[in-house]
N, C-alpha and C positions, 0 to 999 in steps of 0.2 A: 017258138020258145026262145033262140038266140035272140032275138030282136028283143024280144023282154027282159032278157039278162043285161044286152048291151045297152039300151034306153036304164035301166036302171042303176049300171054302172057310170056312167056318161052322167047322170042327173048327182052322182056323189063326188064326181073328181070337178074339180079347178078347170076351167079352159085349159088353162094355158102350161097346166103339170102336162110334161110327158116322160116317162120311163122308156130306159132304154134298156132293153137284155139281150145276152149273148147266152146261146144254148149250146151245148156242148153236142158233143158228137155222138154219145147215149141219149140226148132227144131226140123223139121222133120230128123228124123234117117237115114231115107232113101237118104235125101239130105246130111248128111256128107258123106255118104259112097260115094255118086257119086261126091264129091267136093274130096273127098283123091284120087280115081281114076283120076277125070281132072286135077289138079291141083300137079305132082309129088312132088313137092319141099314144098310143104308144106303138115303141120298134122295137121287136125280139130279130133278132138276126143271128142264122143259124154258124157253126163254125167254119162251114163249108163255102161259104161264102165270101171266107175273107181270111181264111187258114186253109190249108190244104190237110186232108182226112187223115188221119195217123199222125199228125203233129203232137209231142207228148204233152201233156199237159202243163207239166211246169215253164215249158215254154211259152203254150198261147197267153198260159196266166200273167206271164211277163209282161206278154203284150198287151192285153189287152188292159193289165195295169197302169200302161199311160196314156189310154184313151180319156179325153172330155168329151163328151161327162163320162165316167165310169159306168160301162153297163153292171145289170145285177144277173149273174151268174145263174143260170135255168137246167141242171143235171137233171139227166135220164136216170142216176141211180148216185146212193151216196157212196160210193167208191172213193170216192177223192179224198175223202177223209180216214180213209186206213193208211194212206202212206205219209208218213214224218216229211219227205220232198214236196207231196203234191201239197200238202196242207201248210206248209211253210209258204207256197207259191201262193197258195189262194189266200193268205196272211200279208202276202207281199203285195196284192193288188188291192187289196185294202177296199173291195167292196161286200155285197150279200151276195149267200149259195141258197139257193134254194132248190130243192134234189126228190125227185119222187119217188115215195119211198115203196120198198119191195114188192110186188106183186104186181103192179105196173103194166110191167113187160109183157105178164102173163094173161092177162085182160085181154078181151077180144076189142078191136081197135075202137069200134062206136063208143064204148064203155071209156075207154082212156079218154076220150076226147069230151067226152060227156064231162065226166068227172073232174078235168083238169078246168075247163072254161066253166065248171060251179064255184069252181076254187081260185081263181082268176081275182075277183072283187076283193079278196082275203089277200091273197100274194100282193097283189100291185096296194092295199091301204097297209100291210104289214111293213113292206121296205120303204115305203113312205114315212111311214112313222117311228120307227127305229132308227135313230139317228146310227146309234157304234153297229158294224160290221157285224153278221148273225149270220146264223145256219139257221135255215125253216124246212122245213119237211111236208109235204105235201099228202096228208094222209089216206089212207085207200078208204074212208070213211067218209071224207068231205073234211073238204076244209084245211087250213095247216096248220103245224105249231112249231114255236120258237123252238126248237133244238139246243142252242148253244150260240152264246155270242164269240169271235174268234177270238177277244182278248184272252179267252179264261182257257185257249189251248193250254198246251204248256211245249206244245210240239215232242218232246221226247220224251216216251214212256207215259203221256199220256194220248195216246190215241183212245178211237172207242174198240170197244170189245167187237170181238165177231157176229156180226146179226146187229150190232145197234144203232149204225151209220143206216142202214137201208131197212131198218126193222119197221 
């Protein structure tokens, strides 16, 4: 079945496109490593690999804001965007979050992985093609949707409501 998915994603991209993302430390680890195997052309690199674990966010976001090329931000859960600091930080690196949304966690692992590499062809042609900085969301239904682009925060006082970053 992977073979089918990654022959047909491979027959839609470009040679020579490759995507880079950095997964946050709410990704499961296990799933970058199996998204760098499916996926040859691109590098999801996990945050443990190149930040040490408990580094706060607004920090890596720092960093990893002046990485070239900009990777595209890979959340275990939309958290990041309830706090005014972290969301100012991921405003500040001026790339795409894409964050899976609630129920995730709670999946039994085959399922996550199933689900996220159906959703895989949509993620990597979504931040492709969005040029301004977006939130996507990864829906526990298949597939993802544009959330919000980060221009139209306002950062203060407009956060999202409780339940609808990870709903």
């Amino acid at each position: 079945m992977f073979s089918k998915l990654n022959l047909r994603w491979a027959l839609k991209r470009k040679s020579d496109q490759q995507l880079n993302f950095f997964a946050d430390e709410n990704f499961p680890v296990p799933l970058v490593k199996i998204l760098n195997s499916f996926d040859g052309q691109s590098k999801v690199t996990a945050l443990e690999e190149v930040i040490p674990r408990g580094t706060e966010d607004e920090e890596w976001l720092r960093v990893i804001g002046t990485w070239q090329p900009k990777p595209i931000v890979l959340g275990g859960d939309g958290r990041i965007l309830k706090s005014a600091a972290k969301l100012a930080a991921l405003k500040g690196a001026n790339t795409h979050f894409v964050y899976l949304a609630d129920g995730y966690p709670s999946l039994p692992w085959k399922d996550q992985v199933i689900k996220v590499l159906k959703s895989w062809d949509d993620i990597c042609g979504a931040v492709t093609k969005e040029k301004e900085k977006t939130v996507f969301r990864v829906r526990m239904q298949g597939g993802i949707e544009l959330w919000r682009r980060l221009s139209e925060f306002k950062i203060h006082g407009d956060l999202p409501k409780s339940g609808q970053a990870g709903a």
